[in-house]
N, C-alpha and C positions, 0 to 999 in steps of 0.2 A: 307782791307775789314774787316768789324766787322762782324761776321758772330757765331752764335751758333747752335749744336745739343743740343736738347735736348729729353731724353726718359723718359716716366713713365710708369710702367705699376704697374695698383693694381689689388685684385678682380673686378674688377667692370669695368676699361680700358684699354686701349692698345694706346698708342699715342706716335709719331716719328715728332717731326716739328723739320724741316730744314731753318734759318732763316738768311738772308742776310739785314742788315738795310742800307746798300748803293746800292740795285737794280736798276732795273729798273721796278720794277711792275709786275716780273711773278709771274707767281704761279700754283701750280699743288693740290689742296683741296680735299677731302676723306675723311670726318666725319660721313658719312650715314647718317646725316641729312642737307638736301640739302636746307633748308633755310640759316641756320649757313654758311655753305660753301657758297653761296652767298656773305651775310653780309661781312666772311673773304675776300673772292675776292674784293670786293670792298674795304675793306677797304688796302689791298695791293696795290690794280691798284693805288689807290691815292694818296697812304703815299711811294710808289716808294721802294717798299720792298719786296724782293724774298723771297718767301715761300715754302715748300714741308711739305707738313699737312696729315697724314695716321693718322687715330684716331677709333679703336673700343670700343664699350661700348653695356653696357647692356639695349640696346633702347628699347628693347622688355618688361624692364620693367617701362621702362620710360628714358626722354632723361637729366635727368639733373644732372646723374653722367659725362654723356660724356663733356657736353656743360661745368659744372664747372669745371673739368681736363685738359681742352681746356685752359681754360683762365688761370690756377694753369701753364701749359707748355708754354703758347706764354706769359706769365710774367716773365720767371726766362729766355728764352731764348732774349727777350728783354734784360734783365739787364745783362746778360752775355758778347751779342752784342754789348753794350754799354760798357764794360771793366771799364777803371777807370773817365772814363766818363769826361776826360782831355778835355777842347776846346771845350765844347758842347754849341751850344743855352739857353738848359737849358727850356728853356720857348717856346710852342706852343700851338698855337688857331688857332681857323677856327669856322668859320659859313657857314654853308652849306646850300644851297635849294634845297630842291627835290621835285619839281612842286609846291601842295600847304601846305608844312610842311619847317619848318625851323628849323635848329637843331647847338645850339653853344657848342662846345667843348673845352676848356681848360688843359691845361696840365703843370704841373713841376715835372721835373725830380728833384726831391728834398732828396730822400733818407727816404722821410718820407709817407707809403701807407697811404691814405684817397678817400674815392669818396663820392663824392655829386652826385646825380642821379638826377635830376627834370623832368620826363619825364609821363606823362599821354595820357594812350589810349585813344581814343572815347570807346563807348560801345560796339556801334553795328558796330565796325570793327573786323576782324577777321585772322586769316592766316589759312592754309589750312591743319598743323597738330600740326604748332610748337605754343610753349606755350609764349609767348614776358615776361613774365614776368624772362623767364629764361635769359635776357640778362642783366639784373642787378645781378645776380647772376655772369654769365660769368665776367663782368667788375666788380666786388668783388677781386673774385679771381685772375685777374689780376692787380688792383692796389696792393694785397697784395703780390704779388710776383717781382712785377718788380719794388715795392717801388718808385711808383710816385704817387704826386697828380693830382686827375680828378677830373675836375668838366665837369657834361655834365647836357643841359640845353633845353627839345625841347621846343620851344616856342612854335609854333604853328603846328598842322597837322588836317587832317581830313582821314586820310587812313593811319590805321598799319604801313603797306610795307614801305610808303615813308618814317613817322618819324624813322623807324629804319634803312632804307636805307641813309638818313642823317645823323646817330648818326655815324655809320660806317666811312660812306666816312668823315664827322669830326676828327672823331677819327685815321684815316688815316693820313691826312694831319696836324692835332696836333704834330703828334707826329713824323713825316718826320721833322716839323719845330725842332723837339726838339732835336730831336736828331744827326739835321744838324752841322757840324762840323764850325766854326767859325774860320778866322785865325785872326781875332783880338781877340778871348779870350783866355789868358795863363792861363793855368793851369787849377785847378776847379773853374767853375764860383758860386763861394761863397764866402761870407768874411770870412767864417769861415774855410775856405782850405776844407773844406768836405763836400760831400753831406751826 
C-alpha cells in the first residue's frame, strides 16, 4: 500500500491529510470550506483514493491561505505515495462531463512541476461564497509539490459548479491512471532511468 501522512502547520494553518493512493474512494474531508471539501470528495470517489483531510486556516480572513496549503499538503503527500515511483503508468487523462461542461485533464508524473490551466467562467455564474479563481491557485501549488505535469483544459460549461465539478472528477481519475502500477513496466518508466 503507498500510503502518506503528511502535516504542516504555519501562522496561518493547521492541516493533517492522511493519504492511501491504492483505496478504494473513501474519505473523511474537514477544511471549513465546504465547497473545496466537495470538489476533494469527488475527486477521491473517482481517482479510487482514501483520504483523511483535517485543515484549519485563517478563513475569517479569507480562504486562500487555507485552500493553497491544501494543495502545498496533498502534493508532497502524493509524491511521498508514489515512493520511487518504480512500475508506474506514468501518464493519465480523462475527459469528464458533468451535464453541460466538459472538462479534459491530463497528467505526467514526470519529475518536472508545470500546469497549463485553460479554464474560463461565464460571468454571470456564481458560487455561494467560495472564490473559483482560488482553484488554480490550489492546482499551483500542487503541481509544485508533487512535481507533476498538468495540463487541465475546460472546454466547454455554462454553470461554475459543474466545470469545476468536472476539473475535479478529471483530475481524480488522471491521476488513479497515473499512478496505476503496471506490471509490464520495469523499473522507471523513462529513458532516462529517472523521473
Amino acid at each position: 500500500m503507498r500510503k502518506a501522512l503528511i502535516k504542516r502547520k504555519t501562522k496561518e494553518t493547521d492541516i493533517s491529510l492522511d493519504l492511501n493512493l491504492d483505496g478504494r474512494g473513501s474519505y473523511s474531508i474537514n477544511t471549513s470550506i465546504p465547497f473545496l471539501d466537495h470538489m476533494l470528495s469527488l475527486m477521491c470517489k473517482h481517482g479510487l483514493f482514501d483520504m483523511k483531510l483535517k485543515a484549519k486556516g485563517d478563513i475569517a480572513i479569507d480562504d486562500h491561505h487555507t485552500v493553497e496549503d491544501i494543495g502545498i499538503v496533498l502534493g508532497k503527500a502524493v509524491k511521498q505515495a508514489g515512493g520511487d515511483m518504480k512500475g508506474i503508468a506514468r501518464y493519465g487523462q480523462a475527459s469528464v462531463p458533468m451535464d453541460e461542461a466538459l472538462a479534459s485533464v491530463s497528467i505526467d508524473i514526470s519529475g518536472r512541476p508545470y500546469l497549463v490551466y485553460k479554464v474560463e467562467f461565464p460571468e454571470k455564474s456564481k458560487l455561494k461564497d467560495f472564490d473559483p479563481d482560488l482553484i488554480e491557485d490550489f492546482l499551483q501549488a500542487f503541481v509544485s509539490n508533487s512535481s507533476i505535469t498538468l495540463h487541465i483544459n475546460a472546454l466547454y460549461g455554462r454553470n461554475i459548479h459543474h466545470i469545476i465539478e468536472a476539473v475535479f472528477k478529471g483530475l481524480g481519475r488522471a491521476l488513479r491512471e497515473a499512478v496505476t502500477i503496471n506490471p509490464r513496466v520495469k523499473g522507471i518508466p523513462s529513458t532516462k532511468g529517472k523521473l
